[in-house]
C-alpha positions as CSV (number, residue, x, y, z in Angstrom):
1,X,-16.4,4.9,18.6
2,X,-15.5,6.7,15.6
3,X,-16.1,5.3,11.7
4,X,-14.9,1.8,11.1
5,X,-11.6,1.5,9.5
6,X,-13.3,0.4,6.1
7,X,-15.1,3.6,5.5
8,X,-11.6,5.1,5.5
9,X,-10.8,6.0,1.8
10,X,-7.2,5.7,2.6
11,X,-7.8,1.5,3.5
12,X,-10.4,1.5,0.9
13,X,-7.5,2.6,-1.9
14,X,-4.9,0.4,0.1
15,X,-7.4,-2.6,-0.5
16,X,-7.1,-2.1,-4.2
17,X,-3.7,-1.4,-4.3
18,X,-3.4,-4.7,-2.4
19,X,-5.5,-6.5,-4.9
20,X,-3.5,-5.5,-7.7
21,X,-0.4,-7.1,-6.4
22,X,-1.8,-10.2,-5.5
23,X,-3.4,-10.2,-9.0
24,X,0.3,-9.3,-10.8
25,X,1.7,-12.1,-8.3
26,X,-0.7,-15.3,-9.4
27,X,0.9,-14.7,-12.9
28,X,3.5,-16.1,-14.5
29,X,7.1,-15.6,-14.5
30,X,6.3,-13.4,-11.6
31,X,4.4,-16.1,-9.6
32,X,7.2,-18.8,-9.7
33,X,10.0,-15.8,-8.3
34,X,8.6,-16.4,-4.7
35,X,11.5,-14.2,-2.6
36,X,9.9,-11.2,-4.9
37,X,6.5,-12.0,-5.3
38,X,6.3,-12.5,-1.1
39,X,8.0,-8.9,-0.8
40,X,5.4,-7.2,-3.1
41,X,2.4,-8.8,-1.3
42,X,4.2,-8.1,1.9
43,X,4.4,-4.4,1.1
44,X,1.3,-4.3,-0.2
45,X,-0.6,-5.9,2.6
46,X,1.5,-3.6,4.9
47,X,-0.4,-0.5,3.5
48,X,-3.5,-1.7,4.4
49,X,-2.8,-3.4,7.3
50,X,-1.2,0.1,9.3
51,X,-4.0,1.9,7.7
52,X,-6.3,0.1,10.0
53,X,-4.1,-0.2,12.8
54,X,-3.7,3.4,13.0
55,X,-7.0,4.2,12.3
56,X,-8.1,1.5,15.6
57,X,-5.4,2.8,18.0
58,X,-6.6,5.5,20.5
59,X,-3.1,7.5,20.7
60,X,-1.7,9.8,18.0
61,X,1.6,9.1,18.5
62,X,0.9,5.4,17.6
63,X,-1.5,6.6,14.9
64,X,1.2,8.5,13.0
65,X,3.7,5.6,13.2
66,X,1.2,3.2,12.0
67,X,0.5,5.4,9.0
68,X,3.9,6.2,8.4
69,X,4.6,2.6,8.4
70,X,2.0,2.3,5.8
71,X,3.4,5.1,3.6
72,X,6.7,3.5,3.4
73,X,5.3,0.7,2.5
74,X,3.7,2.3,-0.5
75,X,7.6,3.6,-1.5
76,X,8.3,-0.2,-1.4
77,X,5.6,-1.2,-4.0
78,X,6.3,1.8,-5.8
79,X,10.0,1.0,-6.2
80,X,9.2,-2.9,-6.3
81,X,7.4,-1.7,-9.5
82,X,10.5,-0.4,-11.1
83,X,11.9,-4.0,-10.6
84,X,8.9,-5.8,-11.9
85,X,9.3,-3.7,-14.8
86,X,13.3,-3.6,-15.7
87,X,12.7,-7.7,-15.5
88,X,9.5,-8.3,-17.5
89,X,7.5,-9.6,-15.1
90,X,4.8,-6.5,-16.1
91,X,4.4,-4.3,-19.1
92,X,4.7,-0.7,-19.0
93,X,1.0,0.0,-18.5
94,X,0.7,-2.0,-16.0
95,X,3.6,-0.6,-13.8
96,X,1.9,3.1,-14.7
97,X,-1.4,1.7,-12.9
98,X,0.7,0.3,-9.9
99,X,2.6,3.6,-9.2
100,X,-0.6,5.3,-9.7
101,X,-2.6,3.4,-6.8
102,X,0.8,3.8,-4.8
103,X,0.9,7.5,-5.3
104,X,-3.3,7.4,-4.4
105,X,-3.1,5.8,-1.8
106,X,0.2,7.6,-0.3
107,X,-1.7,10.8,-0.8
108,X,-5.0,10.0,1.3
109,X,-2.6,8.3,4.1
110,X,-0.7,11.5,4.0
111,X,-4.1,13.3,4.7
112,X,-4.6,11.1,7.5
113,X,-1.2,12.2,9.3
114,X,-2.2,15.7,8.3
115,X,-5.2,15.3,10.3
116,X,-3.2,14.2,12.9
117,X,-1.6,17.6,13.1
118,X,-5.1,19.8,13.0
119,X,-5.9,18.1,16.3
């Protein structure tokens, strides 16, 4: 048995990218828009969720699709953002630092399928 999933800097980056949303979402306007405040936490938790499930299975092939399921779901938040933005629901500044834990945390999940490949 290999490190746990939470050691993973890839989960530990999804678990504040995860935060974030949930954070955005218990504010108003944003909190009372519940079709678009479920899809963002959705996504969100989707990142960290296929981080760990490909980090626990014991088959690359599942591994990859689990983290490739995890990087979409960081191009969902990321263009979520855009619409969270364009409809005041979060300034500027705060859109910059939601693309910017999307765009972490797609980078260290795209070093885990890399890994994948070096096997």
């Amino acid at each position: 048995m290999g490190e746990p999933f939470e050691n993973s800097e890839a989960w530990k980056s999804a678990r504040v990218l995860t935060n974030e949303a949930y954070s955005l979402c218990r504010r108003e306007p944003l909190a009372r828009d519940f079709g678009l405040r479920d899809q963002l936490q959705r996504a969100a938790v989707s990142v960290m969720n296929n981080v760990a499930e490909g980090w626990e299975s014991l088959h690359t092939a599942e591994k990859r699709q689990a983290y490739n399921y995890a990087r979409r779901s960081c191009g969902e938040v990321r263009s979520m953002s855009y619409v969270l933005l364009d409809n005041k629901f979060i300034s500027a500044t705060e859109q910059t630092n939601l693309l910017q834990l999307c765009v972490q945390s797609g980078k260290l999940i795209s070093g885990l399928i890399r890994s994948l490949d070096n096997r």
